[in-house]
Backbone as a printed PyTorch tensor [residue, N CA C, xyz], in Angstrom:
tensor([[[ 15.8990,  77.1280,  36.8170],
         [ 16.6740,  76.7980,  35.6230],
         [ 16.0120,  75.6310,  34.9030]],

        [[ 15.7040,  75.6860,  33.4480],
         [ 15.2910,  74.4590,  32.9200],
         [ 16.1130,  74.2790,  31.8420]],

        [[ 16.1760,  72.6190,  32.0430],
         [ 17.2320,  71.9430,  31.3140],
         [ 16.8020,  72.2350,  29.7510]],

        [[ 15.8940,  71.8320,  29.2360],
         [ 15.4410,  71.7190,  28.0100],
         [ 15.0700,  70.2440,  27.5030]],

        [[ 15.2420,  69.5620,  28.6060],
         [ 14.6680,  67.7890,  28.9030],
         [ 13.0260,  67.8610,  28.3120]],

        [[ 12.7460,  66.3810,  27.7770],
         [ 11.7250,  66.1140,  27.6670],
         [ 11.0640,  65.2820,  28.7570]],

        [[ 10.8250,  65.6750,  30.1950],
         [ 10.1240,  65.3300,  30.8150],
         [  8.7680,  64.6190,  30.9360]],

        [[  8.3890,  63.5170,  31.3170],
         [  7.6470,  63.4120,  31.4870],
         [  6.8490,  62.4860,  33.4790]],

        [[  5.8750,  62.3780,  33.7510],
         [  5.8070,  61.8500,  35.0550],
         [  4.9960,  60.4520,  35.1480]],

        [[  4.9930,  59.9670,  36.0040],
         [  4.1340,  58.9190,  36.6140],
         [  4.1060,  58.8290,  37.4550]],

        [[  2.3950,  58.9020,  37.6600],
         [  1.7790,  58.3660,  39.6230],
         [  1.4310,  56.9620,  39.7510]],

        [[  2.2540,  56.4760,  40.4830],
         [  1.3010,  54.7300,  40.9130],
         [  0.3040,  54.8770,  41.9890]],

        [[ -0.8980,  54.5710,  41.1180],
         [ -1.8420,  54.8970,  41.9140],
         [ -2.3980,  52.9530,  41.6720]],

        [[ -2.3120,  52.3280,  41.4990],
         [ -3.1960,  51.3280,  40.9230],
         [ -3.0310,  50.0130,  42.1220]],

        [[ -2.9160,  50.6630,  43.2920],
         [ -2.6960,  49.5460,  44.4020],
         [ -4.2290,  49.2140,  45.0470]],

        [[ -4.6200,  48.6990,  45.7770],
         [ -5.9300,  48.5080,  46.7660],
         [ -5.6940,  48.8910,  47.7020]],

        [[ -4.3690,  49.2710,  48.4560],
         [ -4.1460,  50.2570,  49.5350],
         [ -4.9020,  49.2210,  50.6920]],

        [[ -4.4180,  47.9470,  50.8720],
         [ -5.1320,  46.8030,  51.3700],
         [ -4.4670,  47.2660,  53.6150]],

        [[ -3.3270,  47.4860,  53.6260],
         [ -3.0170,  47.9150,  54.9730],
         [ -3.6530,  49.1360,  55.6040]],

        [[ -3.9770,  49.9010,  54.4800],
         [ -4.7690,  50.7150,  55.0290],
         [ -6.5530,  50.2110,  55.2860]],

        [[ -6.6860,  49.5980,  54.8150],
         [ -7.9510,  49.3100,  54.5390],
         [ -8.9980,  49.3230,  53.3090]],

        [[ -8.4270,  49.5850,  52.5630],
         [ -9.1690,  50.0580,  51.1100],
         [ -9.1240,  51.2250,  51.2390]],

        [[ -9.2280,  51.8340,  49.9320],
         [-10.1910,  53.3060,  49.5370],
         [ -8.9300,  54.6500,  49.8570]],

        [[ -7.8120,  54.1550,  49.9760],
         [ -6.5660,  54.8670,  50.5100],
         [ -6.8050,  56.1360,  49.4420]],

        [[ -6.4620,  55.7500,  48.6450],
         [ -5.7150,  56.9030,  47.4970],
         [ -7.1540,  57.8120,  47.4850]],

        [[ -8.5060,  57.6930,  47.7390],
         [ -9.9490,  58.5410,  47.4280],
         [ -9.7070,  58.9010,  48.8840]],

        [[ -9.1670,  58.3340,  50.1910],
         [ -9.8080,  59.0600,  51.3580],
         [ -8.6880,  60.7050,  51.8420]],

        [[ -9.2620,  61.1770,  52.6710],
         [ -9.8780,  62.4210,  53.3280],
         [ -8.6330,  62.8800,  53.4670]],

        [[ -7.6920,  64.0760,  53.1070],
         [ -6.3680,  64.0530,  53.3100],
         [ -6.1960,  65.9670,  53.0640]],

        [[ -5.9260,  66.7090,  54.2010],
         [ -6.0550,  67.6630,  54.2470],
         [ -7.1360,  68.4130,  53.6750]],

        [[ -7.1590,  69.3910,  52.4340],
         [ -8.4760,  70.0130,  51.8920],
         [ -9.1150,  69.3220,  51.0440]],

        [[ -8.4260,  68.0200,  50.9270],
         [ -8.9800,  67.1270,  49.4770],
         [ -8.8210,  65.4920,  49.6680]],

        [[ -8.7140,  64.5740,  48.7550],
         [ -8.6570,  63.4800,  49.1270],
         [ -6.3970,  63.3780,  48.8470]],

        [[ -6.2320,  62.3430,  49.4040],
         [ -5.1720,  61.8100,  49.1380],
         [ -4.2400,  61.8920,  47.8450]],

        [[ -4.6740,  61.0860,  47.3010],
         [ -3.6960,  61.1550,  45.8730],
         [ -3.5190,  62.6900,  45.2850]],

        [[ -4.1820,  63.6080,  45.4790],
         [ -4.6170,  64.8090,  44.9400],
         [ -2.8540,  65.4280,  45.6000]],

        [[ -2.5010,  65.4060,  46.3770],
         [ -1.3980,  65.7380,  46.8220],
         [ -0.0010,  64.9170,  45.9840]],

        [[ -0.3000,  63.9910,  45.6720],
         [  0.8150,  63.6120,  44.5820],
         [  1.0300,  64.1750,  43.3620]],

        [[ -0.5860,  64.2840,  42.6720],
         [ -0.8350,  64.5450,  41.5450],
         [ -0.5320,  66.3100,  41.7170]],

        [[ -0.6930,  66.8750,  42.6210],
         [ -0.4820,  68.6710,  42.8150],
         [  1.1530,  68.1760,  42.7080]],

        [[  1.5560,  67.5900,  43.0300],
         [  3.2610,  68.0760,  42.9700],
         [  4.0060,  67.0240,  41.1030]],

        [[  3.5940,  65.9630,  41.0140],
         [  3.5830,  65.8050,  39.3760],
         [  2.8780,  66.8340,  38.7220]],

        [[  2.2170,  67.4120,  38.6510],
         [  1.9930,  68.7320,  37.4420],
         [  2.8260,  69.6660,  37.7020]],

        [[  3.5030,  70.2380,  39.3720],
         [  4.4480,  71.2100,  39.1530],
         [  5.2100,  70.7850,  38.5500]],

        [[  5.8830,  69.6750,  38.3680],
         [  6.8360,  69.3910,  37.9800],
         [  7.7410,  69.5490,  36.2430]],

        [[  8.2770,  69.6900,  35.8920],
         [  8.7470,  70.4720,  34.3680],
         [  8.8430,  69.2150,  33.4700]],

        [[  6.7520,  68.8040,  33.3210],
         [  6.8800,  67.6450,  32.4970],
         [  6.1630,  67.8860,  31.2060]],

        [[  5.8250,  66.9560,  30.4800],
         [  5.0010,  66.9370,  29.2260],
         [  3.6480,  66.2440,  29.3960]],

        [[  4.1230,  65.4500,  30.1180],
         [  2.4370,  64.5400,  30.6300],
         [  2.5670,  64.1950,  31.8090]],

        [[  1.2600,  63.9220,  32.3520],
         [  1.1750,  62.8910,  33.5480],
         [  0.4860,  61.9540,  33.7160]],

        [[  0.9650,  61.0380,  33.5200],
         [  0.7670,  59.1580,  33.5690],
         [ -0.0050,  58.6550,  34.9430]],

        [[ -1.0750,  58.8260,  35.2650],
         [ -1.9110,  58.2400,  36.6290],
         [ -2.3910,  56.8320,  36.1400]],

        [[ -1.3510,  55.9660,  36.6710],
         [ -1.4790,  54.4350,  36.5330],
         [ -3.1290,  53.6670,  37.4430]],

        [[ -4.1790,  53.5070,  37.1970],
         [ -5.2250,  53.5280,  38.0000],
         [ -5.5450,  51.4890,  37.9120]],

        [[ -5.8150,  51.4000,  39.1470],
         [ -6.1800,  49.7590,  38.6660],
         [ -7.2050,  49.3150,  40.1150]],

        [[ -7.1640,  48.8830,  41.1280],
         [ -7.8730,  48.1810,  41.6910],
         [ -8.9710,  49.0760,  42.6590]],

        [[ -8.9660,  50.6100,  42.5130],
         [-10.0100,  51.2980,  42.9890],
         [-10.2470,  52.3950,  41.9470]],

        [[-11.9050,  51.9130,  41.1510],
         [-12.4880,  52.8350,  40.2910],
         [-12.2600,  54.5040,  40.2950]],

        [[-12.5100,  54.5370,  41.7310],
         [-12.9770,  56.0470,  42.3010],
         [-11.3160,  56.8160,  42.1330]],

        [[-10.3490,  56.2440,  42.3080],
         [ -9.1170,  57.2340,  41.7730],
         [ -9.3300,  57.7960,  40.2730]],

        [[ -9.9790,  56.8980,  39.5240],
         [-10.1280,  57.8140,  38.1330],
         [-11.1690,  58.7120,  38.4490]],

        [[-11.5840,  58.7440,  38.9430],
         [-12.7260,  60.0570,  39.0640],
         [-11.9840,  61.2230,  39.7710]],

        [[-10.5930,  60.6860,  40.8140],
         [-10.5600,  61.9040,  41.9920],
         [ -9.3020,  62.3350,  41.0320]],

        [[ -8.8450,  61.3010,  40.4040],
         [ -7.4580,  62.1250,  39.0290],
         [ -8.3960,  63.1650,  37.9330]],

        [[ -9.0800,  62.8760,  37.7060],
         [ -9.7070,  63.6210,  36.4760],
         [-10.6940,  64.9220,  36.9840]],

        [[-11.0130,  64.6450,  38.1130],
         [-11.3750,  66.3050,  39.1110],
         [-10.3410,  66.6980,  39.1520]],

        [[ -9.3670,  66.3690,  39.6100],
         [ -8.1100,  67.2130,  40.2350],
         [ -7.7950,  67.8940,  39.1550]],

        [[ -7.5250,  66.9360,  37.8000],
         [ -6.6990,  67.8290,  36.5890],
         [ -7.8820,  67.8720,  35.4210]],

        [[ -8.6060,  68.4010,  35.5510],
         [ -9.7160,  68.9550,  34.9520],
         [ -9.5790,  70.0710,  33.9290]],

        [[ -9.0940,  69.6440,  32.6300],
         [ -8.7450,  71.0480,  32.1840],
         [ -7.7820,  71.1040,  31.3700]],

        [[ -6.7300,  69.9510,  32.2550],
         [ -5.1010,  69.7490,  31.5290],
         [ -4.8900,  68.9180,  30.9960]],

        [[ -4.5800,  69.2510,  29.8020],
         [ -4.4190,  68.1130,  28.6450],
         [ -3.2810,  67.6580,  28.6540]],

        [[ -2.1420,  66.9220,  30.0490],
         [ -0.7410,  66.7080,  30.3550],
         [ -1.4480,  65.6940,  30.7940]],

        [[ -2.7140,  65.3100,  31.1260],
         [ -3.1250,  64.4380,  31.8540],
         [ -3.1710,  63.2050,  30.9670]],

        [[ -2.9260,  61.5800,  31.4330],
         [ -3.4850,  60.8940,  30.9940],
         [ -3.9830,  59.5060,  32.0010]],

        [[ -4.2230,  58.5530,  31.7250],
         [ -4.6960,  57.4120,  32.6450],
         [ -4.4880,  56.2880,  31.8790]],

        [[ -4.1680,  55.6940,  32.7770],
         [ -3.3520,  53.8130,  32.4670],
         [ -4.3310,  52.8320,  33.5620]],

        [[ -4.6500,  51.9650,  32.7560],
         [ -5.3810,  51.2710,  33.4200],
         [ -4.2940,  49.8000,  33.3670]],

        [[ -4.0970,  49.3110,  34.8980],
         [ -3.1470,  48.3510,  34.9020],
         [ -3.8390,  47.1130,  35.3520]],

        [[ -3.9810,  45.9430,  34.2330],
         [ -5.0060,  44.9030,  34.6300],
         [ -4.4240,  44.1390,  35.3930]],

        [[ -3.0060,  44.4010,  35.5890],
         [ -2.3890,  43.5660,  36.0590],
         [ -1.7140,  43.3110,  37.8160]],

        [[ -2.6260,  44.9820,  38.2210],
         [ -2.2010,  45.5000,  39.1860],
         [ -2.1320,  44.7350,  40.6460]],

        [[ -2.8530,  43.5330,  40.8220],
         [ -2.8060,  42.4850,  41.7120],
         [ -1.6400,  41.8460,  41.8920]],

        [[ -0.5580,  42.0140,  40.3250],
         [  0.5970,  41.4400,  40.5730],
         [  1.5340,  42.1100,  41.6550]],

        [[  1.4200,  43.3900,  41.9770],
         [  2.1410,  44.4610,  42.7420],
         [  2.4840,  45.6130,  42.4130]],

        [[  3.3910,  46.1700,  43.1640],
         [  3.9570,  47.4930,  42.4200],
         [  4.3450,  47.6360,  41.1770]],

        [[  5.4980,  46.4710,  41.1440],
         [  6.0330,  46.5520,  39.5820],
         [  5.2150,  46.0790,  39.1230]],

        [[  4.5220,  45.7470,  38.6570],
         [  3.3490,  45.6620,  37.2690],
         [  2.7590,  46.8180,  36.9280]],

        [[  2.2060,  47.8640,  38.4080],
         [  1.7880,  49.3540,  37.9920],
         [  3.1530,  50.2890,  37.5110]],

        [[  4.3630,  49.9030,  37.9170],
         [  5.1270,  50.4070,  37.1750],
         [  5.6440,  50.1980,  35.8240]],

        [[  5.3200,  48.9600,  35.4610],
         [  6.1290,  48.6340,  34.2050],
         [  4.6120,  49.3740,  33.5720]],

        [[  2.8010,  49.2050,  33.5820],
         [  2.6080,  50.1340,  32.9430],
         [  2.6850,  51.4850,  33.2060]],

        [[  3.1710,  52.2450,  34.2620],
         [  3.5080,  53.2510,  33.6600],
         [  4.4880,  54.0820,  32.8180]],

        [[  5.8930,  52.8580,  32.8510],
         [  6.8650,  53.0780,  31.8450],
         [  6.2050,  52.5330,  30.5580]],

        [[  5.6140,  52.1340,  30.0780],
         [  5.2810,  51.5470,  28.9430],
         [  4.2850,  52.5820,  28.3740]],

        [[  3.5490,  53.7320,  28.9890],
         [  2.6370,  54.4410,  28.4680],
         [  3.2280,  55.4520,  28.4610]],

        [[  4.6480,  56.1440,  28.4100],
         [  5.4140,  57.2480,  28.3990],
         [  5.4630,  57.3100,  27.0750]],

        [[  5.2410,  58.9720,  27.0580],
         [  5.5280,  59.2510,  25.0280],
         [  6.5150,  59.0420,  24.4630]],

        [[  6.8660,  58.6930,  23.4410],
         [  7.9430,  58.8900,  22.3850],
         [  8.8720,  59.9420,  23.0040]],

        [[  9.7950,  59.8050,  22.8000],
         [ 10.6420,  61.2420,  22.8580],
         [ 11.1910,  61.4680,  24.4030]],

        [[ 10.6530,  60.6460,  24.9680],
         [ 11.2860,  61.1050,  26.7590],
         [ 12.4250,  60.7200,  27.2510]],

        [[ 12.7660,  61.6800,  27.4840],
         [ 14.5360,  61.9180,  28.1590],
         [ 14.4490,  62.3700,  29.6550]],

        [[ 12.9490,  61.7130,  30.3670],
         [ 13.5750,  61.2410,  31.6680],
         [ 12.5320,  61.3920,  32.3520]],

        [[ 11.8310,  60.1440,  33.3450],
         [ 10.4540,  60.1530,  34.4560],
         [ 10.3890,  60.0460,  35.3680]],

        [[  9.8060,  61.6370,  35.8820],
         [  9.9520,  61.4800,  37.5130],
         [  8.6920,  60.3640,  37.3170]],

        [[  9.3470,  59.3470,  38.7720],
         [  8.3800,  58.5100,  39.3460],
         [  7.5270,  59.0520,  40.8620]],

        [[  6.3450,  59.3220,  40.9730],
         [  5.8460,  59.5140,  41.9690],
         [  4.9150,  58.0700,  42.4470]],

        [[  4.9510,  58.0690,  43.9330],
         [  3.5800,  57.8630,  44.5480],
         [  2.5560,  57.8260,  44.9930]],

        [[  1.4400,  57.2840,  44.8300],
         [  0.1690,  57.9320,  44.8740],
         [  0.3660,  58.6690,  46.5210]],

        [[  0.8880,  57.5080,  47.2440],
         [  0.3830,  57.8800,  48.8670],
         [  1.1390,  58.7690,  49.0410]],

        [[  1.8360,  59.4840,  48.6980],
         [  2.8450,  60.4750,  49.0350],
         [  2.5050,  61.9950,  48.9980]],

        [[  1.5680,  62.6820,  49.7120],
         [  1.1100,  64.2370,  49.2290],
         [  2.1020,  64.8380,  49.6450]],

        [[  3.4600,  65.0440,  50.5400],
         [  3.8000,  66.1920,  50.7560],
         [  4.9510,  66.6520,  50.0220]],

        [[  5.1480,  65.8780,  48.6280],
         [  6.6560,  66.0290,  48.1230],
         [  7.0570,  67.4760,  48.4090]],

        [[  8.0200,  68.0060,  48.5330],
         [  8.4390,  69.8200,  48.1950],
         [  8.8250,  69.9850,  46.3470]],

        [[  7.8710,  70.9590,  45.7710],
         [  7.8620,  70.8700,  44.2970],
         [  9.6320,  71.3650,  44.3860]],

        [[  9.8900,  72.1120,  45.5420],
         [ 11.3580,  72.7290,  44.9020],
         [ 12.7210,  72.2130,  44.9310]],

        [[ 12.3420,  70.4660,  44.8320],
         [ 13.2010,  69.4360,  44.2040],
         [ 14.0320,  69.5120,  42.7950]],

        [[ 12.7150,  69.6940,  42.2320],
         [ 12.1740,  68.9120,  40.7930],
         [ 13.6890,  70.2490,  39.2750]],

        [[ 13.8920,  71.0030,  40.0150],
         [ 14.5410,  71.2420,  38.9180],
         [ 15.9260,  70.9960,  39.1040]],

        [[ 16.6860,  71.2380,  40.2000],
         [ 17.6620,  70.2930,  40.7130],
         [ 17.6280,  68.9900,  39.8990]],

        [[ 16.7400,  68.0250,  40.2170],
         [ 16.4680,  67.1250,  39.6180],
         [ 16.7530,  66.9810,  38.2890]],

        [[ 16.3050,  67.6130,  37.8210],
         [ 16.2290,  67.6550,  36.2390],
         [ 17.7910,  68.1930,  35.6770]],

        [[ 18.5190,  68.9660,  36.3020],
         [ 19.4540,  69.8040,  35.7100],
         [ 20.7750,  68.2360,  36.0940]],

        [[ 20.4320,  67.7560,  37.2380],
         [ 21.5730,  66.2590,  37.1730],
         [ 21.3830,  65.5240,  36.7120]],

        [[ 19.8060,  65.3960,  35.9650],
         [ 19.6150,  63.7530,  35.0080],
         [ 20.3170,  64.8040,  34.0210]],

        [[ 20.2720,  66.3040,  33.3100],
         [ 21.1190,  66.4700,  31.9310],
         [ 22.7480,  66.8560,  32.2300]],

        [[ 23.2920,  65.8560,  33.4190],
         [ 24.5640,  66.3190,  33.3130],
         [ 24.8400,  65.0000,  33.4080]],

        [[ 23.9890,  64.3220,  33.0860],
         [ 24.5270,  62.4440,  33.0550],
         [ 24.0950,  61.4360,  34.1660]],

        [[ 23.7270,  61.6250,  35.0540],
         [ 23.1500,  60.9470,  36.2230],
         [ 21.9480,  59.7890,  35.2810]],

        [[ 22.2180,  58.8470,  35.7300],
         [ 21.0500,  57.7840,  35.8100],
         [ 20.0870,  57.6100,  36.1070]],

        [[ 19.9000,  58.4340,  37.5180],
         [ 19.1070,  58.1770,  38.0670],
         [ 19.0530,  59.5870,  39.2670]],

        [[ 18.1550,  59.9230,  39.7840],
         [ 17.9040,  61.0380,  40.9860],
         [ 17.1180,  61.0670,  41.7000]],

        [[ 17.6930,  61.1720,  43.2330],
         [ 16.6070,  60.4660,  44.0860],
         [ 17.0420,  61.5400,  45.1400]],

        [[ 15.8810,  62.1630,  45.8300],
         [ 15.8450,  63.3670,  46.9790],
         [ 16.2130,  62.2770,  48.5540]],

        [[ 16.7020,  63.1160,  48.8960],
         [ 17.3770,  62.5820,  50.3690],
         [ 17.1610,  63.8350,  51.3760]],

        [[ 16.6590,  63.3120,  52.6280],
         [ 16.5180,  64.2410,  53.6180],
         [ 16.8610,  63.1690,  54.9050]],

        [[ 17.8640,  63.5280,  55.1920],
         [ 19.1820,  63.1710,  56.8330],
         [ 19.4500,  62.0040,  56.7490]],

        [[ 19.9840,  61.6780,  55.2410],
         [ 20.4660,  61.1240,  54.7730],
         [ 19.6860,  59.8780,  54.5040]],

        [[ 18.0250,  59.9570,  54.4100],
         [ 17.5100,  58.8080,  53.5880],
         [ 17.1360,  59.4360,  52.7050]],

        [[ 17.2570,  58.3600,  51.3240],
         [ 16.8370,  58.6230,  50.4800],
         [ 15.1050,  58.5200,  50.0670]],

        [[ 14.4730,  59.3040,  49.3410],
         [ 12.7160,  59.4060,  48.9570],
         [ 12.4050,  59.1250,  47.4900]],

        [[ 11.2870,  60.0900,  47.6580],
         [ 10.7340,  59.6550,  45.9870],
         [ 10.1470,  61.5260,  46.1290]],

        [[  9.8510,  61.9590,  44.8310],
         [  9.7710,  60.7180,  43.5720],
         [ 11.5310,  60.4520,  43.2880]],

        [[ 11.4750,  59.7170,  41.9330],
         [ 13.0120,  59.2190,  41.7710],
         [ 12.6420,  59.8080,  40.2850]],

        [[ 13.8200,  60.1900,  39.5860],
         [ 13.8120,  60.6310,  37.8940],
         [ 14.8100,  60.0350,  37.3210]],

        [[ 14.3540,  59.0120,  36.6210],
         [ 15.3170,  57.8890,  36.0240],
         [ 15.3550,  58.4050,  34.4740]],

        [[ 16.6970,  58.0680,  33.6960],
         [ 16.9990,  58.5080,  32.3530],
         [ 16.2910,  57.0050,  31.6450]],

        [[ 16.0240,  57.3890,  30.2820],
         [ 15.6130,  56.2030,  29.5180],
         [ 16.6560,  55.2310,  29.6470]],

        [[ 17.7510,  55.1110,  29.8160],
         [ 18.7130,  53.9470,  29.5520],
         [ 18.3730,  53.3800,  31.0800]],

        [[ 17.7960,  53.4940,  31.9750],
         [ 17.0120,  52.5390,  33.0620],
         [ 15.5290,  52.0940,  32.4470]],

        [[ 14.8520,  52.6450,  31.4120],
         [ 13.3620,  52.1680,  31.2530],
         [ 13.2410,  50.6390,  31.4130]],

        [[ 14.3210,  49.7520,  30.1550],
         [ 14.0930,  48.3380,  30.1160],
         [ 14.4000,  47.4320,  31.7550]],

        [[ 15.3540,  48.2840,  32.0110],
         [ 15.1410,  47.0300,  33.9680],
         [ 14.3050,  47.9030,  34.4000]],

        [[ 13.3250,  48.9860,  34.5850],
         [ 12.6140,  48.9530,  35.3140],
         [ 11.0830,  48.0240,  34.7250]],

        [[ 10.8280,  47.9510,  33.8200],
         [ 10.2410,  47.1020,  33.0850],
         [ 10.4030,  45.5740,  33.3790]],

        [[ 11.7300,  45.2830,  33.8000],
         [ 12.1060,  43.7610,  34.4700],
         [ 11.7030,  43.2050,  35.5480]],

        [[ 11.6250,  44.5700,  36.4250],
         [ 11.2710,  44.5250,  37.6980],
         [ 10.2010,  43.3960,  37.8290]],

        [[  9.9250,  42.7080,  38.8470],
         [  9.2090,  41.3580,  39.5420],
         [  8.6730,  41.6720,  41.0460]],

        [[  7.4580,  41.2650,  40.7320],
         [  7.0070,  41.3700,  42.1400],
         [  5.9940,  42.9310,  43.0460]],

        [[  6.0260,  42.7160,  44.6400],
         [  5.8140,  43.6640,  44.8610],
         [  6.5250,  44.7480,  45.8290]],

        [[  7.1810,  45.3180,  44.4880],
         [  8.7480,  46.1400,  44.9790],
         [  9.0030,  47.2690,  43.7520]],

        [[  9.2020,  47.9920,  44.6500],
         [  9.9980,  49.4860,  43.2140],
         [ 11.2030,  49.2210,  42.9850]],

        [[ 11.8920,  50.2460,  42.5100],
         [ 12.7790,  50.1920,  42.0820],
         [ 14.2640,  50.3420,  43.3420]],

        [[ 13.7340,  49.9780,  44.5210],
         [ 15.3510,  50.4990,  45.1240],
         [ 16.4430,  49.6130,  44.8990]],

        [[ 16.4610,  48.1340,  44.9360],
         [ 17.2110,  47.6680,  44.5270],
         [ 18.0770,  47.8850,  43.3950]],

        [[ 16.8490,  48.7760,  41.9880],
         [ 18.0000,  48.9050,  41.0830],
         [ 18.6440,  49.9050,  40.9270]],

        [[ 18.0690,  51.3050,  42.3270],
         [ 18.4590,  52.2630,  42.4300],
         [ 19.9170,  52.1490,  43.6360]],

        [[ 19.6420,  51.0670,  44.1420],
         [ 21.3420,  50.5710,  45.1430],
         [ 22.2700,  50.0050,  44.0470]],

        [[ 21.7900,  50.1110,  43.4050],
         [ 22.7490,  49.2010,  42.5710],
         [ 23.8490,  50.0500,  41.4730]],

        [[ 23.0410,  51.4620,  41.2890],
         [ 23.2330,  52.0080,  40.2020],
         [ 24.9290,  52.6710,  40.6540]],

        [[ 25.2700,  53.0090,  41.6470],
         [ 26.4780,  53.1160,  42.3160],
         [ 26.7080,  54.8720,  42.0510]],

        [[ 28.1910,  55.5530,  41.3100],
         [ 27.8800,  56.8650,  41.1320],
         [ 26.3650,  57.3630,  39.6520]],

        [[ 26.1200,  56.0640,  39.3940],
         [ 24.9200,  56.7960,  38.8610],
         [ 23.7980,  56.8470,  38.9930]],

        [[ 23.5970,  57.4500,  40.4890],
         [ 22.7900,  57.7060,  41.2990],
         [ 23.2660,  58.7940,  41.5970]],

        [[ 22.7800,  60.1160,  41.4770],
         [ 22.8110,  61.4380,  41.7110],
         [ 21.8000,  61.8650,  43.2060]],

        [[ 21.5110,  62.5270,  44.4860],
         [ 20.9750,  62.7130,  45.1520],
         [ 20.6720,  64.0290,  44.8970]],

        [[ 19.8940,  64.4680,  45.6920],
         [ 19.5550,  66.3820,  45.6120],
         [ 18.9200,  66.4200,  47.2850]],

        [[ 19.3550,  67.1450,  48.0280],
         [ 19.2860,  67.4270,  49.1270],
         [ 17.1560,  68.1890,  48.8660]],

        [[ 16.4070,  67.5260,  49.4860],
         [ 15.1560,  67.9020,  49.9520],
         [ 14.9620,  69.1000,  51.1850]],

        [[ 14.3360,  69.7860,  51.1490],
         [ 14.1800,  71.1120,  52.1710],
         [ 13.2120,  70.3320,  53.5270]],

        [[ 12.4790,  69.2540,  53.3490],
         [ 11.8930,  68.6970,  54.3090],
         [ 11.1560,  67.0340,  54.1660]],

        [[ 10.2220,  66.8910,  54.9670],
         [ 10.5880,  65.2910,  55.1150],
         [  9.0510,  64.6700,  54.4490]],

        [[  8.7300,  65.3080,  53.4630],
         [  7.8140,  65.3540,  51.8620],
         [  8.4750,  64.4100,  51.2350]],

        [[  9.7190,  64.0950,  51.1210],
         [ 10.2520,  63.1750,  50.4130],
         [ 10.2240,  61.6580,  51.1340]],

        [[  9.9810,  61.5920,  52.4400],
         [  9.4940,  60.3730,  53.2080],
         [  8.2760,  60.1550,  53.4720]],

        [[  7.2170,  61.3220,  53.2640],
         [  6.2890,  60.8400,  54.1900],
         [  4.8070,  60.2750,  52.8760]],

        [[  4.5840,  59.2750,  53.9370],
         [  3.6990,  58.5650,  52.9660],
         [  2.3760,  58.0810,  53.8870]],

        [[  1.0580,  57.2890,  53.8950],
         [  0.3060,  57.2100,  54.2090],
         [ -0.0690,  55.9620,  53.9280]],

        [[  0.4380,  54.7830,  55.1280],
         [ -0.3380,  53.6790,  54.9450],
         [ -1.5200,  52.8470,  55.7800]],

        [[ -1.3790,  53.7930,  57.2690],
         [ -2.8120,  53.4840,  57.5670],
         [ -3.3650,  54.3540,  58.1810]],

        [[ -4.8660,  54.2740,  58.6130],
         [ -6.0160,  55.6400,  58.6260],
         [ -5.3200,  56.6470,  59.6620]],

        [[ -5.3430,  57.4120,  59.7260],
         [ -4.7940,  58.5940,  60.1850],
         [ -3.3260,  59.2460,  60.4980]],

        [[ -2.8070,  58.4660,  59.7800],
         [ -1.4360,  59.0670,  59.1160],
         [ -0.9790,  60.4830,  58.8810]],

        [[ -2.2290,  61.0580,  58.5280],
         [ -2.2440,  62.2870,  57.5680],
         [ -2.1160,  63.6890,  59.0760]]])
């Protein structure tokens, strides 16, 4: 079912992936490198673009622009600021969203196994009023998260190096969940052999 939303996405990719050791988001991760598994589940997703926030390792713009080779949904944000933390790669990737968007899934780079068959669930409770939508599997909540524009300016507020859960605890019933088919919505990759 599609809403008729103007979707759009963002990958935070713009970390140094320093616990892992460097080179996180370019290294070796099933048939491909890492991030390539985020970025495969932001293009399924029922968007208009995709926002790959890139900052303290060169080689992710090279392994984003192989991956989506072709698709003009693609774009790249370079975040100078990305030493500050997460939220700085997030506030630019809310800040490089097009005109017109009525709502962004947020992904993470380290995250390849999302299940794409979230994403319209998703979408059909941000157009019945939800704030915010965040996949849960046995009862924790994951990512990505699909926040409505009337969250853009506090996520933009955000400080430090931290996402958004605080302002996603906060949001109370407007926070919508969608039950996940498996544990893609938790699993993430922070040091070498994780995968």
């Amino acid at each position: 079912m599609t809403t008729g939303l103007r979707l759009d996405a963002v990958v935070l990719a713009a970390g140094a992936g320093s616990r892992f050791g460097g080179g996180k988001l370019t290294s070796r991760f099933g048939d491909g490198v890492l991030i390539e598994g985020a970025m495969r589940a932001a293009f399924a997703a029922p968007v208009r673009t995709v926002t790959v926030v890139v900052g303290a390792d060169p080689a992710v713009v090279d392994a984003a622009m192989a991956f989506a080779a072709g698709d003009e949904r693609l774009r790249l944000v370079y975040a100078e600021d990305h030493a500050l933390g997460l939220s700085a790669s997030l506030q630019n990737g809310v800040a490089a969203v097009p005109p017109g968007c009525e709502g962004l899934y947020l992904f993470l780079g380290d995250m390849p196994r999302v299940p794409t068959s979230i994403f319209a669930e998703m979408a059909e409770a941000l157009d019945h009023g939800a704030m915010a939508v965040a996949p849960v599997f046995h009862g924790r909540r994951g990512h990505p998260v699909l926040f409505a524009p009337g969250l853009f300016a506090e996520l933009m507020a955000l400080e430090g190096d931290k996402g958004a859960g605080g302002l996603l605890d906060a949001l109370g019933e407007g926070l919508t969940t969608v039950v996940a088919p498996d544990d893609g919505v938790l699993f993430d990759v922070d040091v070498r052999g994780a995968g």
